[in-house]
C-alpha positions as CSV (number, residue, x, y, z in Angstrom):
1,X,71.2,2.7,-26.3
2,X,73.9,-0.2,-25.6
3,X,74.2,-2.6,-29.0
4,X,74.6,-5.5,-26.6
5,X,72.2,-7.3,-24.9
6,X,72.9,-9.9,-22.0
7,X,70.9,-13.7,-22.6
8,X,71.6,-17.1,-20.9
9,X,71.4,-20.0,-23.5
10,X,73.3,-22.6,-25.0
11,X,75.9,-22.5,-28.0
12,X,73.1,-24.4,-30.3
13,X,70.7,-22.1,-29.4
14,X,72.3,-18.9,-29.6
15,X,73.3,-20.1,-33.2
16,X,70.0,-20.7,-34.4
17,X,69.3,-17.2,-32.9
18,X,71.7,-15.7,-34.7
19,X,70.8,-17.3,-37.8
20,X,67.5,-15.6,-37.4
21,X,68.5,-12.1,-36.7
22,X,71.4,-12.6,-40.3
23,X,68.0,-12.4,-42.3
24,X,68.2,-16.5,-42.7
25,X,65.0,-17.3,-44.1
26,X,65.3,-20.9,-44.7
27,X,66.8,-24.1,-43.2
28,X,67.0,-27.6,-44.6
29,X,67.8,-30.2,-41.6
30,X,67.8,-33.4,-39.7
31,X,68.6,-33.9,-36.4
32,X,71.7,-35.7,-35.2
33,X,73.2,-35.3,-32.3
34,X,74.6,-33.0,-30.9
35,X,73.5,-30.4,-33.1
36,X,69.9,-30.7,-32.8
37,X,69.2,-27.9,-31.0
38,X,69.5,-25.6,-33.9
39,X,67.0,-27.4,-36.1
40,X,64.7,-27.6,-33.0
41,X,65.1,-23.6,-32.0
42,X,64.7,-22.5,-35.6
43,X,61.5,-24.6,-36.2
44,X,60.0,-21.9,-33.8
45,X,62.2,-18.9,-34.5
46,X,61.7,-18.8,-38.2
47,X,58.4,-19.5,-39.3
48,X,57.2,-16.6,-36.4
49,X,59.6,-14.0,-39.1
50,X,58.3,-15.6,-42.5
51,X,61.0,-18.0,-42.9
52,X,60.8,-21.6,-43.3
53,X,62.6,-24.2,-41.0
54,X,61.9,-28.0,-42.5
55,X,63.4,-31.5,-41.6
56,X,64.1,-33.3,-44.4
57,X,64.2,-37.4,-44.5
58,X,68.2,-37.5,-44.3
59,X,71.1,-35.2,-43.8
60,X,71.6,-35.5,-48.1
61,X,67.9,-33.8,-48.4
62,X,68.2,-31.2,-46.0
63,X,71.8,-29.7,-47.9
64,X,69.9,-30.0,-51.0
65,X,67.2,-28.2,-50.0
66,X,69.4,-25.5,-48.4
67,X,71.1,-25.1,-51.5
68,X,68.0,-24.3,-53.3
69,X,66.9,-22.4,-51.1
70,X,70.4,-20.2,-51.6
71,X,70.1,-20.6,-55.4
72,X,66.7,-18.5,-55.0
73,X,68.7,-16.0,-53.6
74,X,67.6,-16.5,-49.8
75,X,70.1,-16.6,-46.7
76,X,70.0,-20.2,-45.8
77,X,71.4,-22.6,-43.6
78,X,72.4,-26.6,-42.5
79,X,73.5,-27.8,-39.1
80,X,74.5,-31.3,-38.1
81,X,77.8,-33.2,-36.9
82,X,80.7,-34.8,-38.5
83,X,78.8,-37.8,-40.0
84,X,76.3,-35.5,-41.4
85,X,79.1,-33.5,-43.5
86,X,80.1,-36.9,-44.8
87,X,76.6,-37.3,-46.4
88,X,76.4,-33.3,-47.5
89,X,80.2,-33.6,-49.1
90,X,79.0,-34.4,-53.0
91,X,76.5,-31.3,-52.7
92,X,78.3,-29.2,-50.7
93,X,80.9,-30.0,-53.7
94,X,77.9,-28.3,-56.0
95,X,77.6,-25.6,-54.0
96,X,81.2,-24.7,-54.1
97,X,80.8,-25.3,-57.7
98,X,77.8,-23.0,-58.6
99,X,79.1,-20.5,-56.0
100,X,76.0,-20.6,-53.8
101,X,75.8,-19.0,-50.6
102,X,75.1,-21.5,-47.8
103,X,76.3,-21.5,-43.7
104,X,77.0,-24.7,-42.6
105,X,76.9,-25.0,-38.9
106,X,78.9,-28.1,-37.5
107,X,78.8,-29.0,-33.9
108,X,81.4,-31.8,-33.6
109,X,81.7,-34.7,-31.9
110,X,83.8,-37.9,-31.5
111,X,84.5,-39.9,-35.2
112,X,85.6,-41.5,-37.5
113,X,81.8,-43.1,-38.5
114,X,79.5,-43.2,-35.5
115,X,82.3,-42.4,-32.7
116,X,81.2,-40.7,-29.7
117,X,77.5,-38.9,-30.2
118,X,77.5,-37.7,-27.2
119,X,80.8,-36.4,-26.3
120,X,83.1,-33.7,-27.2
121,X,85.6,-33.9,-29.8
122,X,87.2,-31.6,-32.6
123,X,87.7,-34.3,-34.8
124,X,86.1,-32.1,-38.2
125,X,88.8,-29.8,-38.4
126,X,90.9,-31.7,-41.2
127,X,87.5,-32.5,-42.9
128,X,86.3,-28.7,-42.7
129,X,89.1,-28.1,-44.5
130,X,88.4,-30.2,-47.8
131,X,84.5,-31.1,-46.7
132,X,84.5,-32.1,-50.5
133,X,86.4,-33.4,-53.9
134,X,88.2,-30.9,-56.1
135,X,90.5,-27.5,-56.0
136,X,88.9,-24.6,-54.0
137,X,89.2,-23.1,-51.0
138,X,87.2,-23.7,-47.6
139,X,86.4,-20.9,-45.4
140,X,86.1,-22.4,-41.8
141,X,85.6,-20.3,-38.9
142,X,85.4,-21.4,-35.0
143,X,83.4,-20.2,-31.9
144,X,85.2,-20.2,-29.0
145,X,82.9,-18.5,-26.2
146,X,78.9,-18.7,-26.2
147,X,78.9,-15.5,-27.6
148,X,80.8,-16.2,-30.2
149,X,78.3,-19.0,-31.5
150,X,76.3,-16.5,-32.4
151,X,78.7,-13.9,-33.7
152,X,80.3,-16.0,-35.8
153,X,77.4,-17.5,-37.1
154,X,76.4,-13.9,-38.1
155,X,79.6,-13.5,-39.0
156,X,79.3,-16.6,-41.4
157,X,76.3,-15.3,-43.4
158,X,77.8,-11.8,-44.2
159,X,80.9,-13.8,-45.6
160,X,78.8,-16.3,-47.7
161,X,77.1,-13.8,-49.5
162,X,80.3,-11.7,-50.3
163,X,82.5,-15.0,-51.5
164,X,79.6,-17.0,-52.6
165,X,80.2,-20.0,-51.3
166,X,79.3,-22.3,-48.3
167,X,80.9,-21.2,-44.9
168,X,81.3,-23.7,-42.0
169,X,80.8,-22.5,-38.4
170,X,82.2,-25.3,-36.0
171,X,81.0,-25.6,-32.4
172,X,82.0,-28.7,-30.8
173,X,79.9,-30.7,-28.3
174,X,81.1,-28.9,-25.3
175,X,80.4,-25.5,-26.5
176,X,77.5,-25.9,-27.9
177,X,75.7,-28.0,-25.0
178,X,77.2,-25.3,-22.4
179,X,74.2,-23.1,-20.7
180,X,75.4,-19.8,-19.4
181,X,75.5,-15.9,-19.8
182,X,76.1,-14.2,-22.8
183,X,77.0,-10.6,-24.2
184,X,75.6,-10.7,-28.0
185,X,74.8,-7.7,-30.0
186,X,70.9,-6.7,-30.2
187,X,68.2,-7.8,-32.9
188,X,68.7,-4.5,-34.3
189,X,72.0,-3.9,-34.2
190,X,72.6,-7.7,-35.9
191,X,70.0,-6.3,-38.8
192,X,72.2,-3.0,-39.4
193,X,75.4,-5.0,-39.7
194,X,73.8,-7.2,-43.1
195,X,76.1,-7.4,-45.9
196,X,74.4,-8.5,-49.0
197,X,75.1,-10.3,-51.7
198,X,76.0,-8.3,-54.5
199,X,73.5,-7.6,-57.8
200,X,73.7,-6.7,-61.3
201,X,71.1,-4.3,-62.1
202,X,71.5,-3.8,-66.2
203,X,69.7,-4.9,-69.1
204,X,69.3,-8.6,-68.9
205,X,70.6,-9.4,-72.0
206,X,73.9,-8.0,-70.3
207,X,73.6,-10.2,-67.8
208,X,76.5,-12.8,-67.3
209,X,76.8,-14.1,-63.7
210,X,80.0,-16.0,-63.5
211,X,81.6,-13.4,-66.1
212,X,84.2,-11.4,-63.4
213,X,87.2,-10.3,-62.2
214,X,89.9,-12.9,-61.9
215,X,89.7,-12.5,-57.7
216,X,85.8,-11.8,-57.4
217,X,82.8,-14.4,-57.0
218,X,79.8,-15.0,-59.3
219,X,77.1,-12.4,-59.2
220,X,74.1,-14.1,-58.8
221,X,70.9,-11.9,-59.0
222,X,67.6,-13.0,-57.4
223,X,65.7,-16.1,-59.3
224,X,62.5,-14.7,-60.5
225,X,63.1,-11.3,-61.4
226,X,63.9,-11.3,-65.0
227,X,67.6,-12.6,-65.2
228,X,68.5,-15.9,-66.4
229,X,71.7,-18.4,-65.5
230,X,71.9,-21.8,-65.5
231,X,73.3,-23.7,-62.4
232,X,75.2,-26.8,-63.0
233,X,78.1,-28.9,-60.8
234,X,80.3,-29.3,-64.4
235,X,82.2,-26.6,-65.3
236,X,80.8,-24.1,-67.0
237,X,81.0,-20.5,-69.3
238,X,79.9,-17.5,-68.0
239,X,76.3,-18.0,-68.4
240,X,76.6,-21.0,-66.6
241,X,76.4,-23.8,-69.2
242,X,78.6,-26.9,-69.4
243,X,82.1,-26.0,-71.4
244,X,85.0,-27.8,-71.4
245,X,86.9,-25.2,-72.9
246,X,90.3,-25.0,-71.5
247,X,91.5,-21.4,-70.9
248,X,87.7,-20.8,-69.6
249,X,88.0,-24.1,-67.5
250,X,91.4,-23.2,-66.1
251,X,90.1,-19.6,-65.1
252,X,87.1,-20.5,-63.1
253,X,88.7,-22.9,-61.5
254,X,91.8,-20.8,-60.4
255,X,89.1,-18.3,-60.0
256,X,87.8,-20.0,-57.0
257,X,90.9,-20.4,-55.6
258,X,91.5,-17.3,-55.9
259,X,88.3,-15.4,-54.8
260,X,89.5,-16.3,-51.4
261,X,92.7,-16.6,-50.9
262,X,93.8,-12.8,-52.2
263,X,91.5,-11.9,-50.0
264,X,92.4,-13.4,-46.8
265,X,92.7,-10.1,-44.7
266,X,88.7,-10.2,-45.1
267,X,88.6,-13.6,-43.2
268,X,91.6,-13.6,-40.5
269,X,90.1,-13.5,-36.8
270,X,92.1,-14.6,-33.9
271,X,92.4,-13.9,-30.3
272,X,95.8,-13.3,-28.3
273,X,95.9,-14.0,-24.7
274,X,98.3,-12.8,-22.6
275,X,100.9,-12.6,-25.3
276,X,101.4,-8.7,-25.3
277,X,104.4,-9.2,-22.9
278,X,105.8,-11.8,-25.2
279,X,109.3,-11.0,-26.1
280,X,111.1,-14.6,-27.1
281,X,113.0,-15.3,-23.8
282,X,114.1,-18.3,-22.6
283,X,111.4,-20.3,-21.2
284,X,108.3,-18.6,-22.3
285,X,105.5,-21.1,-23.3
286,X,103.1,-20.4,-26.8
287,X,99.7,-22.1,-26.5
288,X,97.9,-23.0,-29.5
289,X,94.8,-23.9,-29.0
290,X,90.7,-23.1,-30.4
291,X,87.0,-24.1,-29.7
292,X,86.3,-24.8,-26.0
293,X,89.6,-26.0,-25.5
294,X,90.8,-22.3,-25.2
295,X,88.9,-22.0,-22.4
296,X,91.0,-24.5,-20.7
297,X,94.5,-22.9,-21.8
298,X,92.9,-19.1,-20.5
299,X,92.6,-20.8,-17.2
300,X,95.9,-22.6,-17.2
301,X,97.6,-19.8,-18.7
302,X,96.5,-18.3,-15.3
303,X,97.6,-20.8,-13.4
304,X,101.5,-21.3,-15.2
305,X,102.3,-17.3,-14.5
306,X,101.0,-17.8,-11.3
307,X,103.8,-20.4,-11.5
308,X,106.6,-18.3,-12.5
309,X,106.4,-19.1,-16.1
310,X,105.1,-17.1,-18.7
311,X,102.7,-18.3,-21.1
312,X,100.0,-17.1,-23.8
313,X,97.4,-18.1,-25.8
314,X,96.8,-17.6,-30.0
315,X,93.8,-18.6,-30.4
316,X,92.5,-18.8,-34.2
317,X,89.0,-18.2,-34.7
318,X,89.0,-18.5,-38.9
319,X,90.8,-21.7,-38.9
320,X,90.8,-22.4,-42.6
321,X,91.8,-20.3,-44.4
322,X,94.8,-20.3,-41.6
323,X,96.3,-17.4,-40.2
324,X,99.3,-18.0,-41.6
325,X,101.3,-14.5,-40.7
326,X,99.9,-14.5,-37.2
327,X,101.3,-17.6,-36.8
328,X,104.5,-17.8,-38.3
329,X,105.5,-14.3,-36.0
330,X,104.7,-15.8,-33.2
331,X,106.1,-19.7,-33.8
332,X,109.1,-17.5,-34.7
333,X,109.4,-15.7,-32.0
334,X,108.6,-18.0,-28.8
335,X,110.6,-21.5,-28.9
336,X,108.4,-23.5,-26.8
337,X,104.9,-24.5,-28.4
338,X,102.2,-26.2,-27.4
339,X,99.5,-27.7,-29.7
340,X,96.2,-28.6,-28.0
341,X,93.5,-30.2,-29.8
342,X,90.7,-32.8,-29.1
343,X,92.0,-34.8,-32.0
344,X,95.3,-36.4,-33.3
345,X,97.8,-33.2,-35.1
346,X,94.4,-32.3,-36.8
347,X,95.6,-28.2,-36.5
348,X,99.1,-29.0,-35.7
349,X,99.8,-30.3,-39.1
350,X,99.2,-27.1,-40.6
351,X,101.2,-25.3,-37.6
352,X,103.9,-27.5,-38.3
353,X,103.3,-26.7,-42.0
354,X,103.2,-22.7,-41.6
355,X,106.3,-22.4,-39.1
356,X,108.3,-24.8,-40.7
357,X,108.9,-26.6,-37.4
358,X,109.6,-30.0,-36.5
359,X,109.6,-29.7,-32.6
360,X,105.7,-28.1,-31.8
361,X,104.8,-30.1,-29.0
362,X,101.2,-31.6,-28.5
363,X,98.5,-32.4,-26.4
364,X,95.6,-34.7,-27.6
365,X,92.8,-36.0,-26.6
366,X,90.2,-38.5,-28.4
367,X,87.9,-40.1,-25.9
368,X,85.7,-37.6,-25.8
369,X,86.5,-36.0,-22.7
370,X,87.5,-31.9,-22.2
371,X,91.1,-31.4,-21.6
372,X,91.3,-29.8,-18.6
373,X,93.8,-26.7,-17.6
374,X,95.3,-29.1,-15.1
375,X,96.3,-31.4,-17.6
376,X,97.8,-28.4,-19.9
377,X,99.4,-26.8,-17.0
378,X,101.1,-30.9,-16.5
379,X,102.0,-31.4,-19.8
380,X,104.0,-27.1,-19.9
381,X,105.8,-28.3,-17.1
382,X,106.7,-31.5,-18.4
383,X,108.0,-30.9,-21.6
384,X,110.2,-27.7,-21.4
């Protein structure tokens, strides 16, 4: 029996479905454009499996509640756009904190404040990076394709529970709006691949849930069944209570640092088009680019070899932490880059920043319009 099944949706939708088939039992949300789809798919596809979808009176509420919902040891999730991530940012900060497993879907639009609603931007990037105050690390992945809004979004729970923490799935307007077909693994095959969170199972007196190794996240058993912690946004010992302590301030805070980013080959996910023939000669063309803008660059990719020149795509799909490695080989390698983003440098910073290269070309877009493979196959020509 095949482990893929074949469905024509949206990006929002097939989210929300995937959601559903990671064991998500509860969502706390509030519509805002354009990620209101998810809320509105999950208020029928949870309560019919014994989960609870609610709307909450503002974007502030509906983290909260997700959080809670995550503190009782339940697989729970948030959607909503830029704006909304500005109101979430202080409790996402908690969650972060108290090392509470949340997936944060954000399908992104035009900003800063209001912007664009109701066009296409990826101006969250930056943000998803740093979505909140203080020294951690933000793990940030990005769907590309329809069916990877909902592989990624399964892909997000498993990775919450096993760094305890919330994980942002970004969409953006364009992908998530788009209707077509998609290959997506089956219900069953989605239930098989759950990773859970990890337990202590000894006397409760033993029982010390942010007592670890120096690289590991908190261990947070299941409220209600005989194991007590405290939760609270200041730091804290390893039962949880306030301390200000400072070797066991210093630790957890390097701790959560840490928990991720010595673990990075758990998190790395890119794509590499047409870059296997790649071999640094003169006038071959890198193209940087992620979310539905790689689905121009595919296309114009096709079109520039068509043209005579050689060009391929490297496509990151976890964007924070970055693929740093990936990158660097291939900034090292191929002279002529090309950044394209539906935002100002947002990613290219941190390209810039990895390669150690002044000269990465760009192409930006902010008036919340697609950039089309014409205008990528104009701007290769154009500039080397």
């Amino acid at each position: 029996m095949s482990e893929l099944r074949e469905v024509i949706s949206s990006g929002n939708d097939l989210s929300a479905l995937a959601a559903a088939d990671a064991g998500c039992r509860f969502f706390g949300g509030y519509p805002i454009t354009p990620s209101s789809e998810v809320i509105q798919e999950l208020s029928d596809l949870l309560p019919a499996r014994g989960g609870v979808c609610i709307q909450m009176e503002d974007e502030i509420a509906a983290v909260a509640a997700a959080i809670g919902a995550g503190m009782a040891g339940e697989r729970a999730m948030t959607a909503t756009s830029g704006p909304g991530i500005s109101l979430k940012a202080e409790n996402l900060g908690l969650a972060q904190m108290c090392e509470v497993p949340l997936v944060v879907v954000n399908v992104m639009r035009g900003g800063p404040s209001t912007g664009l609603p109701t066009r296409v931007s990826q101006g969250d990037v930056r943000q998803a990076k740093n979505p909140s105050h203080g020294d951690y690390r933000s793990i940030t992945l990005c769907a590309g394709t329809l069916s990877e809004c909902y592989t990624e979004t399964l892909r997000a729970f498993n990775l919450a529970d096993r760094f305890m923490q919330p994980v942002f799935v970004l969409l953006d307007e364009t992908i998530g709006h788009m209707h077509g077909k998609a290959m997506i693994p089956t219900a069953e095959a989605a239930e098989a691949g759950i990773v859970p969170r990890k337990s202590f199972d000894g006397a409760p007196e033993d029982y010390h849930p942010y007592e670890c190794e120096a690289d590991q996240p908190a261990v947070l058993n299941k409220m209600f069944t005989g194991y007590r912690y405290h939760f609270t946004g200041l730091h804290h010992d390893k039962n949880g209570f306030p301390t200000e302590e400072i070797e066991t301030c210093r630790k957890l805070i390097q701790r959560l640092e840490d928990k991720v980013m010595m673990h990075t080959d758990e998190l790395e996910s890119n794509e590499e088009f047409m870059l296997d023939d790649m071999t640094g000669e003169e006038g071959e063309v890198l193209i940087i680019a992620y979310g539905s803008v790689a689905l121009s660059a595919k296309e114009s990719i096709r079109h520039l070899r068509a043209a005579g020149i050689k060009a391929g795509l490297f496509r990151p799909i976890t964007l924070w932490p970055a693929p740093a490695a990936s990158i660097k080989k291939y900034t090292d390698m191929i002279k002529n880059v090309l950044c394209v983003e539906l935002n100002i440098r947002q990613y290219t910073e941190e390209v810039e920043r990895v390669s150690s290269r002044l000269d990465i070309e760009g192409l930006y877009k902010v008036n919340g319009r697609p950039i089309s493979p014409h205008e990528i196959v104009n701007k290769v020509k154009e500039v080397f």
